[in-house]
DOTI-420301 format. One line per 10 residues: number of its first residue (from 1); their letters; for each residue z, y, x of N, C-alpha, C. Coordinates in steps of 0.02 Angstrom, whole numbers, plus 50000, padded with zeros to 5 digits. Example, Ala and Ser with C-alpha at 12.3 -4.5 7.8 and 13.67 -1.06 7.14 Angstrom:
BEGIN
1) AS) 50390,49716,50660,50390,49775,50615,50390,49835,50660 ~ 50354,49888,50642,50357,49947,50684,50394,50002,50645 .
//
This chain:
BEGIN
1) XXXXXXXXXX) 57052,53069,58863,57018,53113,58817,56950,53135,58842 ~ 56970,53163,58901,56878,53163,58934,56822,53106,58903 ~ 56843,53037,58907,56784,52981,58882,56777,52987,58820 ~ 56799,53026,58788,56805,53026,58704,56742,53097,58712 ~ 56769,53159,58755,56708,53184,58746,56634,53176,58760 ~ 56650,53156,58811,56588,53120,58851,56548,53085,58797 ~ 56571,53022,58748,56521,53000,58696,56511,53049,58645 ~ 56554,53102,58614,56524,53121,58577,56456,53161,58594 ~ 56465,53170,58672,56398,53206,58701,56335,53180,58683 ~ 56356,53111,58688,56307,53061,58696,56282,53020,58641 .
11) XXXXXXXXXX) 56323,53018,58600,56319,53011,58532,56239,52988,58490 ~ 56200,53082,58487,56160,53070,58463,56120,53030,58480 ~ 56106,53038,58554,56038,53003,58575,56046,52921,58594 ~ 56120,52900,58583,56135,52838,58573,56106,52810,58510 ~ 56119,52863,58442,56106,52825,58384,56044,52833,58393 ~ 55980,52861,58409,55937,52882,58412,55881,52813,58460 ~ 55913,52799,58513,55898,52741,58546,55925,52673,58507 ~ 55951,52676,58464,55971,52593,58448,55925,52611,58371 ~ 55893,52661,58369,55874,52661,58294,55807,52650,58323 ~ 55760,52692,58375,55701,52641,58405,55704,52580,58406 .
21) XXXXXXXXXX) 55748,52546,58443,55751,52481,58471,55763,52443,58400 ~ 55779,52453,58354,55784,52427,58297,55718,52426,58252 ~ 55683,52484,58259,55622,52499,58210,55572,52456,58261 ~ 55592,52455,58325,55518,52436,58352,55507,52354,58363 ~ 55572,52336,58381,55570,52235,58376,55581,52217,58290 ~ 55591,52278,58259,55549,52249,58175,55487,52242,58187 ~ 55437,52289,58200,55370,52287,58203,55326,52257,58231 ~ 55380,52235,58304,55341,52213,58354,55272,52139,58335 ~ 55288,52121,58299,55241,52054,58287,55200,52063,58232 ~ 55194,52135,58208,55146,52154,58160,55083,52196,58183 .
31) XXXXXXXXXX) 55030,52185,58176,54963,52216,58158,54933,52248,58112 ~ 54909,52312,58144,54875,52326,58069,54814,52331,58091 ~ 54777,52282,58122,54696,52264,58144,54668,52221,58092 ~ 54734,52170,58069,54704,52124,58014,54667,52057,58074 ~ 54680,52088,58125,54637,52019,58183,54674,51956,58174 ~ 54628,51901,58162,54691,51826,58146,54640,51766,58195 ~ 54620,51832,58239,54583,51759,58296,54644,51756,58368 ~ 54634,51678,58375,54673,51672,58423,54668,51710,58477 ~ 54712,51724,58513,54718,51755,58561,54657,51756,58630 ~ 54652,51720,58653,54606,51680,58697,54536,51693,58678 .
41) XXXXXXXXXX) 54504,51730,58625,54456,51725,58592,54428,51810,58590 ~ 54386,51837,58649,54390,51913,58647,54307,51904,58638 ~ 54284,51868,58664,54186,51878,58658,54149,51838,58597 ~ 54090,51859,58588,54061,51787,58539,53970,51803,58550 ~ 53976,51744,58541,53875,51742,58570,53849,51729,58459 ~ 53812,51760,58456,53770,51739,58402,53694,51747,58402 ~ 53677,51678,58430,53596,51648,58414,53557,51690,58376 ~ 53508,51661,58352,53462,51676,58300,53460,51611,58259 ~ 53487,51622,58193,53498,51603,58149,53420,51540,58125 ~ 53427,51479,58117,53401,51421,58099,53362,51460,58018 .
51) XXXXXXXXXX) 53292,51428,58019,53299,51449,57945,53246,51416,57905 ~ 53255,51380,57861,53230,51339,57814,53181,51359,57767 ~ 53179,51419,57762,53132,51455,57718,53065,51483,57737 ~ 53029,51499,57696,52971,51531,57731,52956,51598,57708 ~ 53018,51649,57698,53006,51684,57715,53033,51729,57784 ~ 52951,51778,57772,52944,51784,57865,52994,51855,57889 ~ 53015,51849,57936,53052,51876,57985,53154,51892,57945 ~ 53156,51845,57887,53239,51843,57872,53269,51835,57934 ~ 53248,51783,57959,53298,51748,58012,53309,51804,58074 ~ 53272,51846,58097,53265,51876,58137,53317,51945,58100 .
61) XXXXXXXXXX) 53316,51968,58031,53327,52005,57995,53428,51998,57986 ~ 53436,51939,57975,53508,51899,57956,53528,51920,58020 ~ 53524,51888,58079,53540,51893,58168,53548,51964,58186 ~ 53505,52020,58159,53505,52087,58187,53572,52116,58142 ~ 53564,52099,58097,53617,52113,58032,53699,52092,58066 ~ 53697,52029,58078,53758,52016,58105,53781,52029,58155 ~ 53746,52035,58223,53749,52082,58271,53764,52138,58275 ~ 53723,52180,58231,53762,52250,58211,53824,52251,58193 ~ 53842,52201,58147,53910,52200,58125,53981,52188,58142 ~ 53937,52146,58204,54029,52122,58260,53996,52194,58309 .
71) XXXXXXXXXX) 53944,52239,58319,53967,52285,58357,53989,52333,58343 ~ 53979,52357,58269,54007,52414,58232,54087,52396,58214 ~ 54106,52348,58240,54176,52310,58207,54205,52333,58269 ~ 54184,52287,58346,54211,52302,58398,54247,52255,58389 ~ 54292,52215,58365,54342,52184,58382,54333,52137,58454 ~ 54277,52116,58460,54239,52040,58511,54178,52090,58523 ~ 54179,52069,58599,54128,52096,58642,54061,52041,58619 ~ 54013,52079,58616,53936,52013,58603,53914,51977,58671 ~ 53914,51922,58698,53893,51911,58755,53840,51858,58734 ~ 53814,51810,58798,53777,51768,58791,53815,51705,58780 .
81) XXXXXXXXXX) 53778,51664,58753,53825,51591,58729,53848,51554,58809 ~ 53826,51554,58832,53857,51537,58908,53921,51569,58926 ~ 53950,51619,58907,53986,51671,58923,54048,51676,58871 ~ 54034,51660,58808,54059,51658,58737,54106,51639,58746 ~ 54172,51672,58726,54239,51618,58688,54209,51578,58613 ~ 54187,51620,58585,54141,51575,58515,54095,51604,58501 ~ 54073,51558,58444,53991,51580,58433,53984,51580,58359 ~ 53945,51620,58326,53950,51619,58259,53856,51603,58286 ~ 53849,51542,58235,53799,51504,58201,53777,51482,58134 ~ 53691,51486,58135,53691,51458,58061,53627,51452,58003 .
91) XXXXXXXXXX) 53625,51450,57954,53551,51432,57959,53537,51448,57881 ~ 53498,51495,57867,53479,51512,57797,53454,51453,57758 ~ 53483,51450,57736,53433,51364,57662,53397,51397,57617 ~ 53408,51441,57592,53341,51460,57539,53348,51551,57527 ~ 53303,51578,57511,53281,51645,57477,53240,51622,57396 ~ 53309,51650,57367,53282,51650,57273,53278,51689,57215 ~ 53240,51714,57195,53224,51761,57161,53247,51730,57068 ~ 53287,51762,57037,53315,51751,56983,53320,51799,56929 ~ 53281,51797,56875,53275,51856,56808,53350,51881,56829 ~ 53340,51931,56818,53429,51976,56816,53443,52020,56727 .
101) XXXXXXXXXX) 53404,52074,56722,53412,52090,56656,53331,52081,56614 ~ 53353,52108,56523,53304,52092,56516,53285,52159,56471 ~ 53221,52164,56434,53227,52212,56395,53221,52182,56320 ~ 53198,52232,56274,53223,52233,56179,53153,52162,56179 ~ 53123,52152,56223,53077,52113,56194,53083,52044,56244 ~ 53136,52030,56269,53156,51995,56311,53106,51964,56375 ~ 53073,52037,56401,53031,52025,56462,53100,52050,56522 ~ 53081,52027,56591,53099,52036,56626,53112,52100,56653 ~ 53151,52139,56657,53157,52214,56691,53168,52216,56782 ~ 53239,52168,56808,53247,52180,56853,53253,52092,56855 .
111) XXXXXXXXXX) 53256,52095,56943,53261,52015,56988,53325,52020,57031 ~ 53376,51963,57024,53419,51968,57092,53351,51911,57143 ~ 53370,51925,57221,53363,51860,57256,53420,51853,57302 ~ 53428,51787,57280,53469,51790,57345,53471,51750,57391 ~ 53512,51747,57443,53513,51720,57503,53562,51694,57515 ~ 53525,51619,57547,53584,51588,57561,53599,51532,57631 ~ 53648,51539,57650,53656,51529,57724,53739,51474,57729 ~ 53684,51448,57781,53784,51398,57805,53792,51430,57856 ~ 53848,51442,57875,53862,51465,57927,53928,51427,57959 ~ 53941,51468,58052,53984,51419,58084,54038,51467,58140 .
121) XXXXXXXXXX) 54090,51468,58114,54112,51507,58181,54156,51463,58225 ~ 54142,51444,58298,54166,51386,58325,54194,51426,58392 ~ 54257,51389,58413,54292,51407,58462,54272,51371,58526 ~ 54241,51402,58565,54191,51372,58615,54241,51334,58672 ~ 54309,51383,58683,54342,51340,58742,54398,51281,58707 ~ 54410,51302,58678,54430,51233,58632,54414,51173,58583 ~ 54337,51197,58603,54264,51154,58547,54289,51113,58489 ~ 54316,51179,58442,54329,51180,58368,54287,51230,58324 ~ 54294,51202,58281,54272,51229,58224,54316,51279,58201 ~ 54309,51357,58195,54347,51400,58156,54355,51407,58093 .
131) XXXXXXXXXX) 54278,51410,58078,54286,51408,57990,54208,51364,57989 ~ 54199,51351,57928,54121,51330,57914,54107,51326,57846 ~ 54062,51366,57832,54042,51391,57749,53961,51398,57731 ~ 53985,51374,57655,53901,51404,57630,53903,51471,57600 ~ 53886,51532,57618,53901,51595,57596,53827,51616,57529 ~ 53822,51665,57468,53771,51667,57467,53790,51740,57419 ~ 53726,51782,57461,53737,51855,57415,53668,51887,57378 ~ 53672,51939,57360,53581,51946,57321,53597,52027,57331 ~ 53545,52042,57319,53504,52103,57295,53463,52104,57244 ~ 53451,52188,57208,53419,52175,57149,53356,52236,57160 .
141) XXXXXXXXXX) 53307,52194,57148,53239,52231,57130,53206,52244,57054 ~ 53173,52301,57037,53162,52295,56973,53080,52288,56983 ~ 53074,52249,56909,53017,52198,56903,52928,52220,56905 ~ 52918,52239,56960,52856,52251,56973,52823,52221,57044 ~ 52772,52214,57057,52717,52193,57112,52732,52235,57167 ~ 52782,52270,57181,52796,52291,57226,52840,52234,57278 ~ 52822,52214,57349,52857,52197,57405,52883,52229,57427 ~ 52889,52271,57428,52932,52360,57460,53023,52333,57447 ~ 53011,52333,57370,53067,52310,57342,53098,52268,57339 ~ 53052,52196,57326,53104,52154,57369,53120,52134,57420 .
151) XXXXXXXXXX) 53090,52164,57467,53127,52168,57541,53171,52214,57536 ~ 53177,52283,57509,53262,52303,57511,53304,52272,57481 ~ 53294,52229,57441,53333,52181,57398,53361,52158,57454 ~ 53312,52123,57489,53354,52035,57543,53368,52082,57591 ~ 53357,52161,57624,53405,52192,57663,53474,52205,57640 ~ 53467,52211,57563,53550,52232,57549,53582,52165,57534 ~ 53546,52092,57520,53582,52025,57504,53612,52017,57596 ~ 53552,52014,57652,53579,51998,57723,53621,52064,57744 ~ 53635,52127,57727,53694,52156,57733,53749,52121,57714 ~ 53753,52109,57655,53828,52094,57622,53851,52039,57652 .
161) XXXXXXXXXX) 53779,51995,57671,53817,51924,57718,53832,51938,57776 ~ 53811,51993,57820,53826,52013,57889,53906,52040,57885 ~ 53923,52071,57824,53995,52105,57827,54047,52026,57811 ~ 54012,51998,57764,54052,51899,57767,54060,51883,57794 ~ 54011,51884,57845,54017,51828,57886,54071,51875,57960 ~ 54073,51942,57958,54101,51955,58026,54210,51964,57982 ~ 54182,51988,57912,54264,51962,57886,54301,51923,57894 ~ 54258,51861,57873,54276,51787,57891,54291,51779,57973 ~ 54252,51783,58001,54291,51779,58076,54328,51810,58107 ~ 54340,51892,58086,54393,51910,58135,54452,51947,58092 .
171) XXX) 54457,51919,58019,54497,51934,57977,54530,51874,57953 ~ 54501,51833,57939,54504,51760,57892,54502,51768,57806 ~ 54455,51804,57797,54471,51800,57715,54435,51755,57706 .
//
């Protein structure tokens, strides 16, 4: 009779321990980082972006953009490509400016341009290819002789590709 009391002593914190051990090797192989890069893969070097166009300082503009974006992310430390588990690379092909709306007399009101880039995210110690895409996003300026404007345009088109392109690599969408 003593061992009969003895568990009911013990009882709770028995059920209590097999109900952890139950909730936690459910969970154990789940994330909620959303991270779907291999393991092996903690740094990434990203260049300065190739660029086909002539307009001046994108390329420099795209690179600062994406940079910001794997450091505001954190997931991968930024190192130098010597140093890199991978490297995100890549190379703008064109900046294009396209009527967007119009008005009652069918003149032009506003412009998208957009931007557009291949890009490469490659697994440096296993010299693969992760993903490889043509991405392309815009911004919209409204229709006047102002450059002011469409340079915030192609800052908010190379934003939206800086948040793509760091999705795509350490999310996989």
């Amino acid at each position: 009779m003593t061992i009969i009391k003895k568990f009911n002593k013990f009882r709770p914190y028995l059920f209590l321990s097999v109900s952890c051990a139950v909730v936690f090797s459910s969970c154990g192989h789940y994330s909620f980082s959303g991270n779907t890069l291999p393991a092996h893969i903690k740094t990434v070097a990203i260049p300065l972006f190739n660029d086909k166009t002539s307009e001046f300082g994108v390329r420099e503009k795209l690179t600062n953009a994406v940079v910001d974006a794997f450091t505001q992310d954190n997931t991968l430390k930024i190192v130098d490509v010597s140093r890199a588990s991978a490297v995100v690379s890549g190379t703008i092909e064109s900046v294009t400016d396209r009527a967007s709306t119009f008005n009652r007399q069918e003149k032009v009101e506003a412009y998208r341009v957009y931007v557009t880039v291949d890009v490469e995210f490659r697994d440096q110690k296993k010299r693969k290819i992760l993903w490889k895409a043509g991405l392309q996003e815009w911004g919209e300026y409204r229709h006047s002789n102002s450059t002011e404007e469409r340079q915030k345009a192609i800052d908010d088109a190379i934003k939206k590709l800086a948040e793509d392109i760091l999705n795509k690599s350490v999310s996989g969408w």
